[in-house]
VEXZA-904089 format. One line per field, with one value per residue: x, y, z of N, C-alpha, C in turn. Coordinates in steps of 0.001 Angstrom, whole numbers. Layout:
VEXZA-904089
nX <- (X; ...) .
nY <- (Y; ...) .
nZ <- (Z; ...) .
caX <- (X; ...) .
caY <- (Y; ...) .
caZ <- (Z; ...) .
cX <- (X; ...) .
cY <- (Y; ...) .
cZ <- (Z; ...) .
end
This chain:
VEXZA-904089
nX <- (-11006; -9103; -5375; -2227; -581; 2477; 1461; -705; -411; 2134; 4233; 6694; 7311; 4949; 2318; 27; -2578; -5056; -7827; -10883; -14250; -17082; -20662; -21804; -23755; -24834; -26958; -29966; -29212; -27654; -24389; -21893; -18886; -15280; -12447; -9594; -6671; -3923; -905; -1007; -2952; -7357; -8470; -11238; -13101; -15165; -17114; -17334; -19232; -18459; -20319; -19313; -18959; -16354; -15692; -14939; -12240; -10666; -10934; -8872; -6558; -6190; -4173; -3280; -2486; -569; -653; -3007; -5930; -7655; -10264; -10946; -8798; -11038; -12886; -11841; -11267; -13455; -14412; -14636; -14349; -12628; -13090; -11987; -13878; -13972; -11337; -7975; -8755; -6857; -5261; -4890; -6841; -8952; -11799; -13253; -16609; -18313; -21621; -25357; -26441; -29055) .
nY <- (257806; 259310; 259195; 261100; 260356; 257597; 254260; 253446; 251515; 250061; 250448; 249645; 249351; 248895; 247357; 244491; 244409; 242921; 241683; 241479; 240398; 242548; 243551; 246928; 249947; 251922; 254866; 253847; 251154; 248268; 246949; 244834; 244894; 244568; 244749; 246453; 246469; 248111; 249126; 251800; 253015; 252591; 250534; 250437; 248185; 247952; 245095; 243424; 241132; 239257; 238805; 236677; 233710; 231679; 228842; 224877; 223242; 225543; 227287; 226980; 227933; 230120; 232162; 233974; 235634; 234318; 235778; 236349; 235722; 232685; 232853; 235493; 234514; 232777; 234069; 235814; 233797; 233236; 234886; 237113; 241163; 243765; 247063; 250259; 251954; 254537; 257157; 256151; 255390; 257601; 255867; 257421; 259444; 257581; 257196; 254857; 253305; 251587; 250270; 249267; 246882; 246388) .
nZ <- (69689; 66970; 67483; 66839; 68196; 69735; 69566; 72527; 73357; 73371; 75556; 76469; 79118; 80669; 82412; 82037; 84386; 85262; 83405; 81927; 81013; 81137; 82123; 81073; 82443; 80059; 80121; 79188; 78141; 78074; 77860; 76211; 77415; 77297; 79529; 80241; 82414; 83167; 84787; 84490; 83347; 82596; 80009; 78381; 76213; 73608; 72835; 69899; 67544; 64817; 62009; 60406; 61269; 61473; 60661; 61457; 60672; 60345; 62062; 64050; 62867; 62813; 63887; 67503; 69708; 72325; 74867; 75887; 77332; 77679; 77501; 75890; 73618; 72452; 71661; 69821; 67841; 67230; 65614; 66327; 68147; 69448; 70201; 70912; 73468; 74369; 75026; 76973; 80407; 83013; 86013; 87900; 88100; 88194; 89814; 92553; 92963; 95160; 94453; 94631; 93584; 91061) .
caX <- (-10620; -8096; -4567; -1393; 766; 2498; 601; -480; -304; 3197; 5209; 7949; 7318; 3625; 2355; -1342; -2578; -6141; -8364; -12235; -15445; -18289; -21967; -21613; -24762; -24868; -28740; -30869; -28668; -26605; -23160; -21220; -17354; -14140; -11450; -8170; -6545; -3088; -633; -1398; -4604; -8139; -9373; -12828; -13532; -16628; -17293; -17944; -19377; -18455; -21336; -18869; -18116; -15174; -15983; -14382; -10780; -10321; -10701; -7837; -5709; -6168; -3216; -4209; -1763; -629; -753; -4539; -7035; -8373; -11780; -10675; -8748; -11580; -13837; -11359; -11281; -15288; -14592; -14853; -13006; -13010; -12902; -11816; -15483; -13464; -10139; -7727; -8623; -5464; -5398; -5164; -7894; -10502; -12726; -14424; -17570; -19499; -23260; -26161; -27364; -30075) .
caY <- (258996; 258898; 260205; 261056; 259745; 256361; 252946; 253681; 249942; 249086; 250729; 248131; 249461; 249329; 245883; 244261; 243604; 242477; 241846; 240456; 240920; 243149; 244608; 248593; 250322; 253393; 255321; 252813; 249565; 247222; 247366; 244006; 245335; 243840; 246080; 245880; 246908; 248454; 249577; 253412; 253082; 251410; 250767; 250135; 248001; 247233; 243296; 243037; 240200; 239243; 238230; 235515; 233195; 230605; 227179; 223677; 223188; 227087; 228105; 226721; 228400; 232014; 233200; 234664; 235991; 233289; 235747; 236860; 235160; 231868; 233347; 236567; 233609; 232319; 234687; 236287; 232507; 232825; 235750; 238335; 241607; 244568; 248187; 251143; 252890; 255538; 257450; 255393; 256428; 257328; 255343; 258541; 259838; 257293; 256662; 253101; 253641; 250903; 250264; 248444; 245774; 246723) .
caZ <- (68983; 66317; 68127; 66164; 69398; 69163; 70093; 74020; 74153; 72839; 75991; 77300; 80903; 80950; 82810; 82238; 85640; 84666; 82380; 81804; 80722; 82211; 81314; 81682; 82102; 79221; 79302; 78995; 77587; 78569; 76589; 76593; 77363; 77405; 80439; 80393; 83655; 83153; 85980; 84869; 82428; 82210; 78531; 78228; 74832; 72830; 72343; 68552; 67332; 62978; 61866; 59466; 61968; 61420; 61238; 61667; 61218; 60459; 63379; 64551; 62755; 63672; 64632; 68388; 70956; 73335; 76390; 76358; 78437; 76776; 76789; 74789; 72636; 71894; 71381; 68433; 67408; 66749; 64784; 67405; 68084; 70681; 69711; 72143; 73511; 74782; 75936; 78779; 81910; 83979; 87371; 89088; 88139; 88497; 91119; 92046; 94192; 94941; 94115; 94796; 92211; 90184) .
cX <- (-9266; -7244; -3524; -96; 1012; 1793; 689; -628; 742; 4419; 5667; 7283; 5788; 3047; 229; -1573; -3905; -7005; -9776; -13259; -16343; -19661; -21610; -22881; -24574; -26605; -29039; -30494; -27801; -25232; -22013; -19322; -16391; -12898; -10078; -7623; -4820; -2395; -772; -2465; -5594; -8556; -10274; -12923; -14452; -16432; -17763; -18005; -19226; -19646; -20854; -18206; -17079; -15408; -15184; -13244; -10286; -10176; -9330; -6428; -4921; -5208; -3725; -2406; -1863; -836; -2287; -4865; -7427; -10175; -11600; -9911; -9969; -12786; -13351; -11716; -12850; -15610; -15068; -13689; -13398; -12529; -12620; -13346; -14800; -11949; -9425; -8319; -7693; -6005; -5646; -5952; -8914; -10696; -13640; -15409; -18529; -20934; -23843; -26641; -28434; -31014) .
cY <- (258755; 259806; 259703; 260557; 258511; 255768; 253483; 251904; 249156; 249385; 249393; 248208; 249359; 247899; 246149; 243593; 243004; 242385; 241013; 241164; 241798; 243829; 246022; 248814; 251566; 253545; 253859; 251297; 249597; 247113; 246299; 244460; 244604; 245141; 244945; 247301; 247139; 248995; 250998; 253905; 252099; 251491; 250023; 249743; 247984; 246064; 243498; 241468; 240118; 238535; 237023; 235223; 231851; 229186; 226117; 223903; 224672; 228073; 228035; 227102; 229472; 232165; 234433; 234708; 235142; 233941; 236602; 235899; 233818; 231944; 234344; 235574; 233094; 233014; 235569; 234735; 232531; 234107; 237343; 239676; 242513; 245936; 249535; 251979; 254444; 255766; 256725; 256111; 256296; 256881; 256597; 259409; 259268; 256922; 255633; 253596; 252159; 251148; 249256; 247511; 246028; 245547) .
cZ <- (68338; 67419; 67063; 67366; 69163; 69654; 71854; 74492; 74210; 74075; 76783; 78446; 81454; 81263; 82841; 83579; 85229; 83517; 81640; 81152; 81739; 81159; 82306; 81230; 81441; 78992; 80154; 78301; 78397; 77395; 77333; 76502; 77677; 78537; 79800; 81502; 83246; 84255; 85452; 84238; 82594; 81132; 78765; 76614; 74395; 72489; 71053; 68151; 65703; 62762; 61029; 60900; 60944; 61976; 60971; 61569; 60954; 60957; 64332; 64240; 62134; 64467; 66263; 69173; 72345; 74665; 76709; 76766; 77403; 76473; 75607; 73552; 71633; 71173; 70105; 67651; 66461; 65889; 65527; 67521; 69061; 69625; 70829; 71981; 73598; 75166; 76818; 79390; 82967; 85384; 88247; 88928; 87871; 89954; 91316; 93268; 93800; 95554; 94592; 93819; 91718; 90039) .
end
């Protein structure tokens, strides 16, 4: 959702504690997501794939953010990007319950 507040990603004081891939079940699909684990938010991304990928020596020199993950490196590298699915969700108000495997 567009917000007129500044960047909720640019605060000094705000530390990434994790950050990976996962399949989230939405309905009836599977929805390849990217988290990012913040000490007071979780964002939930969308994996987009460009359908122009980047080939041979051009890939190399994509400008990427030295402190992401070298998978998320690479996966912008291949022409990839993430998109917010939804809202943060503040730490203190989520809840983790675990499940059974499907």
């Amino acid at each position: 959702r567009e917000n007129s507040c500044e960047n909720i990603l640019s605060s000094a004081n705000r530390l990434l504690l994790h950050e990976g891939r996962l399949m989230l079940a939405e309905n009836t699909r599977l929805l390849d997501v990217y988290l990012f684990l913040f000490d007071d938010f979780l964002l939930i991304t969308k994996i987009k794939r460009n359908k122009k990928k980047y080939g041979g020596s051009d890939a190399s020199l994509i400008p990427v953010c030295p402190s992401l993950t070298p998978e998320l490196q690479s996966f912008i590298r291949e022409g990839g990007f993430c998109t917010v699915l939804d809202q943060p969700i503040p730490l203190d108000r989520l809840r983790l319950k675990n499940v059974e495997p499907v």
